[in-house]
N, C-alpha and C positions, 0 to 999 in steps of 0.2 A: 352454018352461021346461025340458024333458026338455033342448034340446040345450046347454043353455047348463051342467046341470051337469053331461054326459057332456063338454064341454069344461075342466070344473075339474079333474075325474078326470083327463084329460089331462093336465093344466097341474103339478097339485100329487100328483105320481106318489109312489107309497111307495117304502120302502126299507128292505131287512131284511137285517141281522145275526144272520148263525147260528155259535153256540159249539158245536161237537162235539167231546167231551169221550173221551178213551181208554178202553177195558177195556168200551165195550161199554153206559154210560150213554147215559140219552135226551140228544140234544140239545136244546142252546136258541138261543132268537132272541128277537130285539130289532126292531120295525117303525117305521120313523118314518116322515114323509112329507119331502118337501122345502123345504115351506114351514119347518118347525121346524128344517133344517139352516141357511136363512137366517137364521132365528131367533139361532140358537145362534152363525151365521156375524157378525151384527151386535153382539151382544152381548160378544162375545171382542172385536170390532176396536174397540169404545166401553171398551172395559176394557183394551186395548192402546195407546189415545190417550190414558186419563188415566194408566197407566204411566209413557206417554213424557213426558207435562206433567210430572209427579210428579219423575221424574229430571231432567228440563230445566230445575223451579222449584231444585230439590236442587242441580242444578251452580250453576246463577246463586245462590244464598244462600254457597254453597261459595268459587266465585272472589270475591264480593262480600265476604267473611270473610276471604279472603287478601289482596285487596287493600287491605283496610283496615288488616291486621294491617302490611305491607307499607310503606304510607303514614305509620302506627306509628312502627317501626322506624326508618324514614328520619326523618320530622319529629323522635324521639327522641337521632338520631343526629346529625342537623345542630343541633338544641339546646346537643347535648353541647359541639358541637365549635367551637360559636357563643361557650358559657360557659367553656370552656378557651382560646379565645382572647380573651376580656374577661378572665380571669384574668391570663396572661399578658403583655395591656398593662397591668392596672394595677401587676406587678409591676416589668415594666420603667421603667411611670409612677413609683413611687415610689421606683427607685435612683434615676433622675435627678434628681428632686427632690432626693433626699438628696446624691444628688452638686452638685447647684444651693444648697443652702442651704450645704457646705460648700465651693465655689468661693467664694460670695459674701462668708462669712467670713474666708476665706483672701485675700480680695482686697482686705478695708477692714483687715486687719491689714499688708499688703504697703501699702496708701492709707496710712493712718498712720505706716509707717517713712518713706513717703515725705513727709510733710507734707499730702498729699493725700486726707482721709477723705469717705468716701459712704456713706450710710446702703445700710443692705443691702436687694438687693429683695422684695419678698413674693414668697411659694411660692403656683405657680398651683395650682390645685385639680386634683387628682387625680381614676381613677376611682372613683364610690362602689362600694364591691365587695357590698354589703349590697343595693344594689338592683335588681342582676342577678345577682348566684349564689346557690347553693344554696336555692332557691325555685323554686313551681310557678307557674302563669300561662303567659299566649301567649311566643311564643321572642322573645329579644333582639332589636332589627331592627338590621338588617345595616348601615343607612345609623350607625347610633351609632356601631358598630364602628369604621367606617371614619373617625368625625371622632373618636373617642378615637386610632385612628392616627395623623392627619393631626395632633392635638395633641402624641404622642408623637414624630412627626419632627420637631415645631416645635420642640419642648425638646429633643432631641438637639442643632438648631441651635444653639439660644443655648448649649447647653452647651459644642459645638465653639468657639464665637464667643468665650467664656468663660474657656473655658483658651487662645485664643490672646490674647487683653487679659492674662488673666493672666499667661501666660509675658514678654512685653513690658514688666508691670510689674515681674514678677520679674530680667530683664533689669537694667531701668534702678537696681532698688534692689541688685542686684549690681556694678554701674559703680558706684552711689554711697556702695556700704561699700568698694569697691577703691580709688577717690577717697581716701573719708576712712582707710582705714586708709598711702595713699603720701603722704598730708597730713602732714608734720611739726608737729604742734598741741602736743605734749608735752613739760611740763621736763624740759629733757637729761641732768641729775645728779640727784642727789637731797643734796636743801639748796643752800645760797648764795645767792649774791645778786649782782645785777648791778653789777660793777663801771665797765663801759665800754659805753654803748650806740654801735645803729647809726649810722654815718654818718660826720660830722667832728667831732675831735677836736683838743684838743690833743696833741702827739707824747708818749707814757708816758716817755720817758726822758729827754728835754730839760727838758718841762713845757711846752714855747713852739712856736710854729709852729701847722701844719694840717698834720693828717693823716690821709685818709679809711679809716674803719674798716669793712669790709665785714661785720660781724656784729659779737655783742656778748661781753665778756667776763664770765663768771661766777666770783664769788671764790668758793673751796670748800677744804677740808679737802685734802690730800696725799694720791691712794689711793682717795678718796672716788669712788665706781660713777658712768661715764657709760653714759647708754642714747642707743640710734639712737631720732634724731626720729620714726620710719615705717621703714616695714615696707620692706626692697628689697635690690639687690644691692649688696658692697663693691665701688669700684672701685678702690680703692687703698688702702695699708694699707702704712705704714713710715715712713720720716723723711723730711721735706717740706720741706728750708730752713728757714727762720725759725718755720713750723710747728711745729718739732720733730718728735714722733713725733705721724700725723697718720692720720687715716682722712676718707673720702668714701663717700658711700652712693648711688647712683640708686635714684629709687623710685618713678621712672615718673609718666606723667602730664607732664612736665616738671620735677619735683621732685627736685631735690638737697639734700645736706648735708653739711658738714665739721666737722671735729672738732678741733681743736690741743692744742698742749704736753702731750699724755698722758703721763701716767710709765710707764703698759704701755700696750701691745695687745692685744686679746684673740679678733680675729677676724685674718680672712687675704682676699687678694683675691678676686675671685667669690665669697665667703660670700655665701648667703641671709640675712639677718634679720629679726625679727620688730619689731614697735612696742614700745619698751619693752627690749630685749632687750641685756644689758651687752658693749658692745663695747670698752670700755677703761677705763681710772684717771686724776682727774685726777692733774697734775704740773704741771712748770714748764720743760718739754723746752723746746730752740727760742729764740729769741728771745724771752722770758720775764724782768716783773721778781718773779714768786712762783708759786705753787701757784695755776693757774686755767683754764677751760675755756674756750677761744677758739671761739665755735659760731658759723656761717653758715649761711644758707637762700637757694637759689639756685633761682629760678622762670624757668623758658624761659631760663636763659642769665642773668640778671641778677639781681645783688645783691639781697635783701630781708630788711628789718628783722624777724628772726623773732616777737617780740614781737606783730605782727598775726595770729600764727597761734595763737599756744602760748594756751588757755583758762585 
């Protein structure tokens, strides 16, 4: 027994701290053993391991707070920018609608000048902007976006497709006011009455015979306003033989006109004129038995009874 605690005294040795203190005071000291340094040695490194857990729980709560905050921002930011571009298709959604319903208008009014009406087409459904802006909820999904796009290039198309139908309508219904404005359709003076129609005739100054008339005469007042049948250029304009004083008009298309026994003239060669537009008086110029307006209408080159034009 004796050796086993003369081996502890060994084992678990003391150890003393002395404070000696200046000017001559007693010192002091402090004795421990070594077991109580292990002691003190365990207890520091158990309290230096729940330090380090403590800081280690501390940073992971920390990065886990930033990267949530992180996560935030971003899902916050792609939201944004998810609903700023659903705004922005439905904005450009609904010019072209509005551009589409005013094509369409524009196109059954251009259908009716032309004889040709169509009812207008429905306006496709736009985006509803009420059910993804300004509201909270999960983010827009992405694949919408993309078929609100792929709706909005569609309607771009028909838009493209739209105005070019429509330029081509616009086209043909400007051939067909240029047509009817080189159309000679209009009574030539104003007043009278047909004295001599197209064709054959007895000869005016015999009474007897055939004599083929290439247009018709109108009895009128002395002085009395002739107007050009259609709209075109003079191409002559002076005294014509038997005419007398005499004008011609081209007016395009293949459409001509002449004028006889004027007592004035009132236009000059290469004159533009318009339908309607006074280019001399009648008279009795020319080979003439009174005051009358000797009118022809010459289509491709051949004689025509104006009568089938004038409304």
């Amino acid at each position: 027994m004796e050796p086993l605690k003369r081996q502890q005294r060994q084992v678990d040795n003391e150890y003393t701290i002395m404070f000696i203190p200046h000017r001559g005071k007693e010192p002091k000291s402090i004795s421990f053993r070594a077991s109580f340094l292990k002691k003190i040695g365990i207890v520091c490194g158990i309290i230096l391991l729940i330090g380090i857990g403590i800081a280690a729980k501390s940073s992971l709560i920390v990065y886990q707070a930033h990267k949530e905050q992180n996560e935030l921002i971003a899902y916050r930011t792609e939201k944004a920018a998810q609903e700023q571009k659903l705004a922005e298709l439905q904005q450009e959604n609904e010019k072209m609608q509005q551009n589409m319903a005013e094509l369409s208008a524009l196109e059954n009014e251009v259908r009716k000048a032309l004889g040709n009406v169509v009812s207008q087409q429905p306006s496709r459904g736009g985006i509803d902007r009420e059910s993804y802006l300004g509201q909270g909820g999960p983010m827009p999904d992405i694949k919408m976006i993309d078929v609100y796009a792929a709706q909005t290039k569609n309607l771009q198309t028909e838009i493209t497709t739209k105005k070019e139908t429509l330029n081509n309508l616009l086209g043909q219904l400007q051939e067909r006011n240029a047509i009817l404005e080189a159309t000679p359709n209009i009574w030539p003076t104003s007043g009278g009455e047909i004295t001599s129609s197209f064709g054959g005739r007895s000869n005016p100054f015999t009474g007897s015979g055939y004599d083929y008339h290439p247009g018709i005469d109108i009895g009128n007042d002395y002085g009395a306003p002739i107007y050009a049948g259609a709209s075109g250029y003079v191409e002559q304009a002076g005294w014509y033989g038997g005419y007398g004083r005499y004008v011609k008009i081209n007016h395009g298309y293949g459409y001509e006109t002449a004028y006889g026994h004027m007592s004035s003239i009132a236009v000059s060669d290469g004159q533009y004129v318009k339908k309607g537009e006074i280019i001399g008086y009648v008279g009795s110029s020319g080979y003439s038995t009174g005051p009358h307006l000797h009118y022809e209408v010459i289509i491709n080159g051949q004689d025509s009874d104006p009568m089938k034009l004038i409304r």
